[in-house]
VEXGU-205263 format. One record per residue: residue in one letter; z, y, x of N, C-alpha, C, O, CB in turn. Coordinates in steps of 0.05 Angstrom, whole numbers, plus 5000, padded with zeros to 4 digits. Glycine has a CB too. Layout:
<sites>
AZYXZYXZYXZYXZYX...
</sites>
This chain:
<sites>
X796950418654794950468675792450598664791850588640794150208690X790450758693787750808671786150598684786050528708785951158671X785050508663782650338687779450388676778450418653783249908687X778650388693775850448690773350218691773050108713775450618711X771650148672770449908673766949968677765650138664771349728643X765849748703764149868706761349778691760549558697764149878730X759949908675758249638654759349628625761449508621758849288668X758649688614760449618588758649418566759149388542761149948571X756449278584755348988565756948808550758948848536754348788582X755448568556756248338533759548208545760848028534753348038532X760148338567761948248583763248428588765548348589761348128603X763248658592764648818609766849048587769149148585762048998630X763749008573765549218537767649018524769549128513762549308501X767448748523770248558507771848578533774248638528769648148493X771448538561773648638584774548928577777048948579772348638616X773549118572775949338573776249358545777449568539775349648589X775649228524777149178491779749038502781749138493775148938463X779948918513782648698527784148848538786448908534781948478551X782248918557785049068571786749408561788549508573784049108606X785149508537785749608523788049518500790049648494783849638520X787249298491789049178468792449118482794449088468787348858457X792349098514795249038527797049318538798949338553794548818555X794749568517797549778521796350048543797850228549800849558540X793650028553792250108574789850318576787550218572791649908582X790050528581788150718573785650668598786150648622789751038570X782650678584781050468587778250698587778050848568781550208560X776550718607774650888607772150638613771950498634775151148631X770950628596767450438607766150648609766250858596765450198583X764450558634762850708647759850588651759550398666764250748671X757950698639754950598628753250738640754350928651754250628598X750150718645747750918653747250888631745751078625745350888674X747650748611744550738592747350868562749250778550742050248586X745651148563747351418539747751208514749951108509744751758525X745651168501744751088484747750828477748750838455741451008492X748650678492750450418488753450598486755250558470750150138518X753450838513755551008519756151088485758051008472754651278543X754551238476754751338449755751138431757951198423752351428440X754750928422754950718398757850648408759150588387752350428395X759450628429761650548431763950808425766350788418761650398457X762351078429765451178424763951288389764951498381767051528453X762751208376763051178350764250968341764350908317761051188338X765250838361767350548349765250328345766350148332769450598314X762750278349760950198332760549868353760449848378757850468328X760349678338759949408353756349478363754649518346760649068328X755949478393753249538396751249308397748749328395752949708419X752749038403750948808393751948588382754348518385749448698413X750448468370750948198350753647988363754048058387747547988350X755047828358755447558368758247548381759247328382753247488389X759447698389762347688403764647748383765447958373762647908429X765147528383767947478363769847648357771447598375769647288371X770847838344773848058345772548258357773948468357776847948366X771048278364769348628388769448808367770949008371764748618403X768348798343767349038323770249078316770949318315765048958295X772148858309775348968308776749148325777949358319777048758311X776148998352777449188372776249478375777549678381777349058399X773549488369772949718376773849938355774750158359770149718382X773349808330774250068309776650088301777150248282773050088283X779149888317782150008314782450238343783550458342784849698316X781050138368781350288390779950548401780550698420781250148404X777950548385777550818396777651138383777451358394775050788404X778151058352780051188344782451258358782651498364780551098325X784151128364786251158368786551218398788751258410787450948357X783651218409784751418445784251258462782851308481788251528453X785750988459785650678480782950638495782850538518785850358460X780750738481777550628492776650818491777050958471775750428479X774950918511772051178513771351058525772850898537771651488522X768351088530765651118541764851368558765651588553763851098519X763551328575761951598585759551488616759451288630765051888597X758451708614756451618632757351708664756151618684753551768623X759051858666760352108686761551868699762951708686762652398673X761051858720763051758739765451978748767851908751761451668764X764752198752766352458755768852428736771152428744764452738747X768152398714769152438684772452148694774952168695765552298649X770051868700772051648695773651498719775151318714770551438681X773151588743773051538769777051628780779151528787769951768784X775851878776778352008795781751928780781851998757777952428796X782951858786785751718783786751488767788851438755787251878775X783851328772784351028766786150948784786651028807782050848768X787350728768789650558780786950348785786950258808792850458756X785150268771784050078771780850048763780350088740785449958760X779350008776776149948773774749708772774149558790774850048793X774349688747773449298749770049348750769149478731774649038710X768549268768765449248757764248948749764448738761763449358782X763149018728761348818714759048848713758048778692761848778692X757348958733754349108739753348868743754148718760753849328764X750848818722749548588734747448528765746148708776748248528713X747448318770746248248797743248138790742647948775748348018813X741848258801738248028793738447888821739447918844733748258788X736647718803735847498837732447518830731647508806737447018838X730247558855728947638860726947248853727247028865729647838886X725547318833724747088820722446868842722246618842723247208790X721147038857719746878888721846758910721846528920717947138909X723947048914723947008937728046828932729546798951722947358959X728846758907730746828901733946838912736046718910730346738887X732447158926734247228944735447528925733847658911732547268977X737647588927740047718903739347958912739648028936743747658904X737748198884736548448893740148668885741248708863732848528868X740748728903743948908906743549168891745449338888744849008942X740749198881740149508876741849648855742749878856737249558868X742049478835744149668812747149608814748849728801743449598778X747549388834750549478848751349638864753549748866751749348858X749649648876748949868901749050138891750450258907745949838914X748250298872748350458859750550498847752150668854746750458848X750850338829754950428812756450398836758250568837756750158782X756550178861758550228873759050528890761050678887758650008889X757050588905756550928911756351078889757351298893753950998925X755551048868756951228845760451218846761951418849755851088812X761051008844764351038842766151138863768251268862765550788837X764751028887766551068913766351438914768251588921764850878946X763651508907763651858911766152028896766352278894760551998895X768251778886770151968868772451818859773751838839768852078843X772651648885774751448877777551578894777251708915773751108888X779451548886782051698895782851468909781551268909784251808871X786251508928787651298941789351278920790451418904788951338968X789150988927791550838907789650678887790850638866793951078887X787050588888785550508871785850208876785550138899783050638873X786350028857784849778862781449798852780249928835786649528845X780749618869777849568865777349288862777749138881776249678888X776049168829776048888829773248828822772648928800778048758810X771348698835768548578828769348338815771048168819766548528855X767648358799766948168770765347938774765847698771765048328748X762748128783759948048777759747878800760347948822757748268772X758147578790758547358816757847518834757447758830756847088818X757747418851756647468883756647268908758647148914758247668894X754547238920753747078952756747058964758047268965751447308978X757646868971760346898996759847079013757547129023761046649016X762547239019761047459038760747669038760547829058759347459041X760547729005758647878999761248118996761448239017756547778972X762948208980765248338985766048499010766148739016766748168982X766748249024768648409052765948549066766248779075770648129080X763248399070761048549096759348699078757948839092758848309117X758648739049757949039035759049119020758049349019756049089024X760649109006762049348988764549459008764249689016763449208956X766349349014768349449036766749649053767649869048769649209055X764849669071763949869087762349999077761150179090763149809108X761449939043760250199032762450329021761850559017757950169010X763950289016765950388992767450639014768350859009768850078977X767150519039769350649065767950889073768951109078769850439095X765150799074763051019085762451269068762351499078760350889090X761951229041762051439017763251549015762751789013762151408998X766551409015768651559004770051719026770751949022770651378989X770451579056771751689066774751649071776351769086771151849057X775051339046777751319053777250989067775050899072780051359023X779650849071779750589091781950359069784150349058781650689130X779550229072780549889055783149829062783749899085778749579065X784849739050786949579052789649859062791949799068786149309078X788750109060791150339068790650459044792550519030790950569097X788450499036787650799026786250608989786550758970784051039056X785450418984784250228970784649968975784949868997782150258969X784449868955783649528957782149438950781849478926784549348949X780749308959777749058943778148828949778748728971774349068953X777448688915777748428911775248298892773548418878780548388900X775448058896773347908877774947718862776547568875770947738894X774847688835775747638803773747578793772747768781776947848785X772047288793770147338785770947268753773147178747767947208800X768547348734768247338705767846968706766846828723765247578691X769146918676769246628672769046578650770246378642771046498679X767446748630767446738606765346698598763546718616768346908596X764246628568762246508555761446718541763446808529762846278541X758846898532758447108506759246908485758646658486755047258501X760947078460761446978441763546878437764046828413760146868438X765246808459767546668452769546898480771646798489767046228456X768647158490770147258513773147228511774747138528769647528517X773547308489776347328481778647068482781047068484776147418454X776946898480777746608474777746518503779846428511775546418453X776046528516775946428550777746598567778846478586772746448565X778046858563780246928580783446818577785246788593780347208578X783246788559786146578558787146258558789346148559787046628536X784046188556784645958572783645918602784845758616783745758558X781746038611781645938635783446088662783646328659778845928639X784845968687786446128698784046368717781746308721788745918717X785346648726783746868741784246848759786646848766783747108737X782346828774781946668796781246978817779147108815778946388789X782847038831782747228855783147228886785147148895784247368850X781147328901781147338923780847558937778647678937780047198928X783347668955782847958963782747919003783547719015786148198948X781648159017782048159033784548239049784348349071780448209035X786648189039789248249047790948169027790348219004789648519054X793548009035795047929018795848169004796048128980797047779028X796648459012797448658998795248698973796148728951797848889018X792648708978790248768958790548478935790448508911786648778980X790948228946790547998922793548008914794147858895789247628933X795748158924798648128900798148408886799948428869802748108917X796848618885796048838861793648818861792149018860796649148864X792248488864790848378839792048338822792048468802789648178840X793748098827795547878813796848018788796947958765797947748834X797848248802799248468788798448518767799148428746799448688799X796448698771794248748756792348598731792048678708793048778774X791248388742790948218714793148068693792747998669789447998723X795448048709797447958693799548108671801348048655798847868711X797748398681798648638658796148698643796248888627799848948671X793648558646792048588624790948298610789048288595789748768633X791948168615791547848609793347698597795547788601791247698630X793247498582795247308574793846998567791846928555796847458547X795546898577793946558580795546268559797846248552794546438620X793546128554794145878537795945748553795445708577791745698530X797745668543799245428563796845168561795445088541803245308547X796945078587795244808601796444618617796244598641793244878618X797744468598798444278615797444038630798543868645799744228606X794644078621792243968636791944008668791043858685789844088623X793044288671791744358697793244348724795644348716790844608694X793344338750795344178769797544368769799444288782794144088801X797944658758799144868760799045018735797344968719798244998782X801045228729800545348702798345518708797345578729802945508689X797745578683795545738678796746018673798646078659793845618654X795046188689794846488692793746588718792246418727797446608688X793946768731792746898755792946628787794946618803795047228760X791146488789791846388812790346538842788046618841791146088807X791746568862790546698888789946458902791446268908792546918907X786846498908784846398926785146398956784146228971782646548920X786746598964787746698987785246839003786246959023789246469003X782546869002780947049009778447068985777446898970780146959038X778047378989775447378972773147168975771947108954774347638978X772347068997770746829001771546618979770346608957771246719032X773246478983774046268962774146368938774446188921776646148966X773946578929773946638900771446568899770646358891774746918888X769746798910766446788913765346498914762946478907765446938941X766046348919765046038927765545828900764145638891767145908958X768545978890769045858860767945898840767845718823770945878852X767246078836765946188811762446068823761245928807766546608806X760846138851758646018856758345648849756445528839758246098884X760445558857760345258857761345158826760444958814762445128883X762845288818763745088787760545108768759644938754767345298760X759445378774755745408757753645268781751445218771754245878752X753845198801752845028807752144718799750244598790753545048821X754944658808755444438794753944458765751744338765758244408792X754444518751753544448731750144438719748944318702755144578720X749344648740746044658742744944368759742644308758745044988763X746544228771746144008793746443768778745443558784748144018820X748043808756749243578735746443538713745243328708752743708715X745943728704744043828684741443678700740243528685743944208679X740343678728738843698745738243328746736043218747740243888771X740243208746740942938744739842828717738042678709744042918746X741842948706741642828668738242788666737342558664742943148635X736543038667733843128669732242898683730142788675733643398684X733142868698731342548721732242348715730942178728731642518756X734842198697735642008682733842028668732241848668737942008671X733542258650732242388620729142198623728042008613731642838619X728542378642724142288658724341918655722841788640723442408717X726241798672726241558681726141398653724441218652728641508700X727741428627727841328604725841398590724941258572729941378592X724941598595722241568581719941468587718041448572721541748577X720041378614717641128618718840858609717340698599716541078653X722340768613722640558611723640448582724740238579723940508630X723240598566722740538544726940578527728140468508720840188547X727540738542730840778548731941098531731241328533731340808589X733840978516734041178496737141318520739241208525734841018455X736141568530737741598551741841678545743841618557735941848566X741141878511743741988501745641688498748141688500743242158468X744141458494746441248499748341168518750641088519745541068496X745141228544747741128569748741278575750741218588747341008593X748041608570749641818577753141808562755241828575747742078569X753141778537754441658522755941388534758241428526752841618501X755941308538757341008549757941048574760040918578755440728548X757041198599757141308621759441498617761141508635754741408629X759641648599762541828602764641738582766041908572762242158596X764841488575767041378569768741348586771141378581766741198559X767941268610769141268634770941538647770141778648766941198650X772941458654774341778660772141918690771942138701778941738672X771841828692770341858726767042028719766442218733769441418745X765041948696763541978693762642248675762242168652763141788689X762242498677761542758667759242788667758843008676762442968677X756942658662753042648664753442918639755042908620750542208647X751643138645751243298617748843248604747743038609751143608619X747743448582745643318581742943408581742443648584745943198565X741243238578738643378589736843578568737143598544736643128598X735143698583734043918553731244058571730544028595737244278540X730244188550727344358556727544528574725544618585726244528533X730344628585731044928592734444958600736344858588730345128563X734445108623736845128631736545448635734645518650737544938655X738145678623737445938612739846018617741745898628736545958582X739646298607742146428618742946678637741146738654743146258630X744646798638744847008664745446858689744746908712747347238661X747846538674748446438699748046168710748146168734750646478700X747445858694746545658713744445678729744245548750746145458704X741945888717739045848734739946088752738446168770735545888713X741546168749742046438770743646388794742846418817743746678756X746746278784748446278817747546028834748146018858752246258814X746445838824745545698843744245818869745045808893743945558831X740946018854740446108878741946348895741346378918737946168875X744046498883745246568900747546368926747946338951746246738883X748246288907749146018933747145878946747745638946750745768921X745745908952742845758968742046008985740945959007739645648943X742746418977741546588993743446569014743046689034741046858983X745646399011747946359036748446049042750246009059751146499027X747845909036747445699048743545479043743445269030750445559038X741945569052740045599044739145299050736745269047738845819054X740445089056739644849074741744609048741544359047741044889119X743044739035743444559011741944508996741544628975744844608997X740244179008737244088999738043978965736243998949735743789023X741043858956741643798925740744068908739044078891745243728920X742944348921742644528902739644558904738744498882744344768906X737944618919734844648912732644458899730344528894733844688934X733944198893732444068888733544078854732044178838732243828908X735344008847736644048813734944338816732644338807741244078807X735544498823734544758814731144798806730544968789735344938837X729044618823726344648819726244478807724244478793724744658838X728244218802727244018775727644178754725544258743729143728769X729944268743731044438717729044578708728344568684733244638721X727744738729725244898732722744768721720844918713724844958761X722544528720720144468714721144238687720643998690718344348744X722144298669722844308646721244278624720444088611723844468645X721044548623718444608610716344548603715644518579717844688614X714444498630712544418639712344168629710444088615712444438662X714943988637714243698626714343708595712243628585716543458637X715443748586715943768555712443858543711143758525718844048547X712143958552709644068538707043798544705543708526708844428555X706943698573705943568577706243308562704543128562706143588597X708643288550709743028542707743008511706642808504713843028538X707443308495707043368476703143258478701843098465708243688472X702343458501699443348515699043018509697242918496699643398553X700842898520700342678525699942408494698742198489702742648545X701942638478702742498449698442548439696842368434706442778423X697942838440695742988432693543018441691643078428696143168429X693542988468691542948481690343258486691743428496689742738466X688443308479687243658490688343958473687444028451683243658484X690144088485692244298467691044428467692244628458694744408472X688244488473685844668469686744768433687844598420682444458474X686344998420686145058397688244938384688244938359683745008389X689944838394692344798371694144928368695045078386693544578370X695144908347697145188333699345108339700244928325697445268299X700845198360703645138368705745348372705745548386703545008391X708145218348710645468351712745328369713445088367712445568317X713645488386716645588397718345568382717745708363716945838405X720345478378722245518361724445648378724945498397723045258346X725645848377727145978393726446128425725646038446729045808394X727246408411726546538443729446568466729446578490725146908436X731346578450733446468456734646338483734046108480733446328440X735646358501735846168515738045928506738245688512736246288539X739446088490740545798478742445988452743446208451743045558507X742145778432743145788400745245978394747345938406744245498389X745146178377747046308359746746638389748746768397751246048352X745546658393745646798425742847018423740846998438745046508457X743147198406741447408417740347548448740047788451742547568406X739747338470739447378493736647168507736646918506742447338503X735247288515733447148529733847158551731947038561731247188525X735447258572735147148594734446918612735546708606736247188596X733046928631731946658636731646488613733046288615733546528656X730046508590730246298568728046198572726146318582730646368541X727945918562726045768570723145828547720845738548727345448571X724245958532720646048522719146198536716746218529720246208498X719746288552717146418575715946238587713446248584718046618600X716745998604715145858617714145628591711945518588716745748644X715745628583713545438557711445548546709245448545714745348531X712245798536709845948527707545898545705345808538710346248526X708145958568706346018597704145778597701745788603708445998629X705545558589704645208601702445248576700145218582707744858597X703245318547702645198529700045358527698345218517704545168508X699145588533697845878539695345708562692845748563700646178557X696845538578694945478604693445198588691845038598697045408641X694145208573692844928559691444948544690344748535694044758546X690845248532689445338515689645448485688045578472688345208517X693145298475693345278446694645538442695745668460695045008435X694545618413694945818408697345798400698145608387693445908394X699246078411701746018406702846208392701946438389703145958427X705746098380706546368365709646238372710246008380705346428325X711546478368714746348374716746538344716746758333716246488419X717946298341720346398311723446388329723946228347720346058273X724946568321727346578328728946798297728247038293727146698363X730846678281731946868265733146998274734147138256733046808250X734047078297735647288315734247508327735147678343736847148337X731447498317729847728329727647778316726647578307728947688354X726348018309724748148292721948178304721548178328725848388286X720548198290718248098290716448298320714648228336717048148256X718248558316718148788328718648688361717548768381720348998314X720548528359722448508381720348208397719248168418726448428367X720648118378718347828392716247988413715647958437715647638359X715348198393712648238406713148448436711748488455710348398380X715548528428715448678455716248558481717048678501716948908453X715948278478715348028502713147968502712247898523716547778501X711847958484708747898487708647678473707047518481707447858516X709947618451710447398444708947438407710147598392713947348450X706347268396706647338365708747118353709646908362703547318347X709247318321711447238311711047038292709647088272712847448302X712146788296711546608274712746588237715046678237712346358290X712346538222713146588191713646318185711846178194710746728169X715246198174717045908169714845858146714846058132721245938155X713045698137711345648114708945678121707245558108711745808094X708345858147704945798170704345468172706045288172705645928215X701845448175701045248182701345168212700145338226698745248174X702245028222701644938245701144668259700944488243702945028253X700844588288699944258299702344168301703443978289698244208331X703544398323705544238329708644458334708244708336704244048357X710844388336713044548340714044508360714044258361714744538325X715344608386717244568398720244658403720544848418716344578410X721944578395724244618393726144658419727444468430724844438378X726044978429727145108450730245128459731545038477726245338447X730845298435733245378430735045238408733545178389732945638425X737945148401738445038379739945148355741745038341739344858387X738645408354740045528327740845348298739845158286737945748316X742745478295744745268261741445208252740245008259747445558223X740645388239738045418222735645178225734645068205736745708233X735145108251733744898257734444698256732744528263732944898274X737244588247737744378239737344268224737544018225738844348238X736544438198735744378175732744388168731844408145736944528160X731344368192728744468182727344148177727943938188727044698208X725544188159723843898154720143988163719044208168724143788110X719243768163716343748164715243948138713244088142715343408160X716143948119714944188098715744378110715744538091715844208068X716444508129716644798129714344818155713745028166720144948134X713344608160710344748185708144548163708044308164710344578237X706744728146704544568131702544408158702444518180702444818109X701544248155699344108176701044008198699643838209697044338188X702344018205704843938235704843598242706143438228709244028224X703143528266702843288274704943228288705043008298700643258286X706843388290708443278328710243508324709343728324706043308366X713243448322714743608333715943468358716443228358716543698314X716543688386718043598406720543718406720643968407716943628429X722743568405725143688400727043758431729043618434726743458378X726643868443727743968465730143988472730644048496727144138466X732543928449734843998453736643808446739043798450735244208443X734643578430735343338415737543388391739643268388736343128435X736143638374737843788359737343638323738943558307736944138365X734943648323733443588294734343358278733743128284730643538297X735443418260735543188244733043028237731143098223736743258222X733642718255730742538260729742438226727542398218731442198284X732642428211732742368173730442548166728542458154736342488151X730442798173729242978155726543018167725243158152730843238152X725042928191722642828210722242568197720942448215723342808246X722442408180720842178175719442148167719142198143721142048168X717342058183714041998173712442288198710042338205713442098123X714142358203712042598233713542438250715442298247712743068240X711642528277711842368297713842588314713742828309708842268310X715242508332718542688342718342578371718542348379722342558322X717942778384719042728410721542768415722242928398717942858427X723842708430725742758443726842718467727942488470726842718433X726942958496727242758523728842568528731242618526727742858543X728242388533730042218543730742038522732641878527732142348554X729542028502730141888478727241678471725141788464730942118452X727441408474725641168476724441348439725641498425727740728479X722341258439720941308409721341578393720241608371722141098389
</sites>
């Protein structure tokens, strides 16, 4: 088959390395030249995804993988179009801004042939499929869903860093608007996919049909829900043990001994493209789910408490020298999205103390073009807060912040052995 991939990010470039590696000539399709280029030099264009720099410099030598910016170029006699265009959610109102899907999808439809499957990736609102992309795709092109094309939703279920590893274990989960469109899904991923046997799960593992794009859309929204709602919990366990003098990782611990009990656990920051994200898209369609909004503005205020907790240890953060430890939204992960050093920064900024943030995954250059100064491991400082949980910070001791009254460990990462004799916060952890 040719297939054409829309996005060629941290997700979308190890999706068409895959579906490349199963025999399949493979066009990613980018705006930004600059990424288009580094990939057809074979070249891994960012840090962290397992086997990528392999796949890319056996495959694009060899023809399997190009790049290009042309929709013209990658469009016309696909068998197949997967998009992985990311979605923003509008941080006031957080209601899901369509604009750069909106764009590649009328980019693609202006040159999409019959006989195309069409598979969306990138989460999306229930809904969202059959009442806008179907009647944009129809109106552009000129041809008619379910005769002339198909569209479906497949959403992505993978982790950065381990892509390769999650497509084969978890089953692909598809929902089309016509049984003809979700069996050349089925089709379709099952000639670019291959799965772990699971005998865990109530059915084998590989392509399961949802029977409408809705239920796909709702699966991929609700399993990252859930888990932002779980997190949301742990967090207000977390608060409650720390007035009652309650070391919380225990009962969380003793609580999922139980087969019944899954509590996750609590932290500074819930980060990411996707727990702080599909929630509120599942809330721009069911907007009266008072749980999902309420986990979601606790998670949210994270931060805030942590810092306050630090206040409270210190009393006035006026003039004190305080590092960030990770910009990160979370460990080994060159990505800040939604990471919780912005609003900490923010809190710690409104308090007066002077801040600086360290992350070994980013240059000094790179800090600053967040607005962020760059901290040096051997600076003096009051106090630390521990954001993100890179390997690196595990090992860190009180000698590496000369003067350091107070570290708050945010992730309950720090070895407490190598903190003895400084005073250690940790949420949810009594002392």
């Amino acid at each position: 088959m040719k297939i054409a991939v829309i996005a060629t990010g941290k997700i979308g470039l190890p999706l068409a390395t895959q579906f490349a590696s199963m025999g399949h000539e493979v066009v990613g399709v980018d705006v930004n030249q600059a990424l288009v280029d580094c990939i057809n030099r074979g070249e891994e264009p960012f840090p962290g995804e397992f086997g990528l720099a392999e796949k890319l410099a056996e495959q694009v030598p060899s023809g399997k993988l190009r790049a290009t910016s042309d929709y013209a170029d990658a469009i016309p006699g696909a068998d197949a179009i997967v998009i992985v265009v990311p979605l923003l959610v509008n941080e006031e109102t957080w209601q899901p801004d369509f604009t750069w899907m909106d764009q590649a999808t009328r980019s693609f439809a202006e040159h999409i042939t019959p006989g195309t499957l069409v598979s969306y990736e990138t989460t999306l609102p229930v809904g969202t499929v059959r009442s806008r992309w179907k009647p944009l795709i129809e109106e552009v092109s000129g041809l008619t869903e379910g005769t002339d094309f198909h569209v479906v939703f497949s959403p992505e279920r993978v982790l950065t860093g381990r892509v390769y590893e999650d497509l084969k274990k978890y089953p692909k989960l598809v929902g089309g608007l016509s049984e003809a469109g979700t069996k050349l899904a089925t089709d379709f991923y099952e000639s670019v996919l291959t799965f772990d046997e699971r005998p865990d799960l109530p059915r084998p593992n590989g392509v399961w049909d949802m029977g409408t794009a809705e239920a796909a859309e709702m699966a991929k929204l609700a399993e990252t829900t859930y888990r932002d709602v779980n997190i949301g919990l742990a967090n207000q366990f977390a608060q409650f043990a720390d007035t009652a003098g309650i070391d919380v990782y225990k009962v969380i611990e003793a609580c999922n001994s139980q087969p019944f009990s899954h509590i996750h656990r609590p932290g500074i920051a819930v980060g990411g493209h996707c727990i702080p994200v599909y929630p509120r898209l599942y809330l721009s369609t069911d907007p009266d789910a008072s749980i999902v909004r309420t986990a979601r503005n606790a998670n949210a205020e994270m931060p805030a408490y942590t810092v306050g907790r630090v206040a409270e240890m210190l009393g006035d953060l006026a003039g004190q020298r305080v590092v960030v430890l990770g910009a990160a939204y979370r460990g080994g992960v060159k990505e800040t999205a939604v990471s919780g050093v912005f609003p900490t920064v923010d809190e710690l900024k409104k308090r007066g103390a002077v801040v600086t943030v360290h992350d070994p995954l980013f240059s000094e250059e790179e800090l600053a073009a967040y607005g962020f100064t760059a901290h040096t491991l051997g600076d003096p400082v009051d106090v630390a807060i521990l954001q993100a949980d890179h390997a690196m910070y595990r090992e860190l001791t009180a000698a590496d912040f000369p003067g350091i009254k107070l570290i708050a460990d945010g992730r309950n990462y720090t070895d407490p052995a190598k903190w003895a004799g400084t005073p250690r916060i940790v949420i949810g952890a009594a002392g």
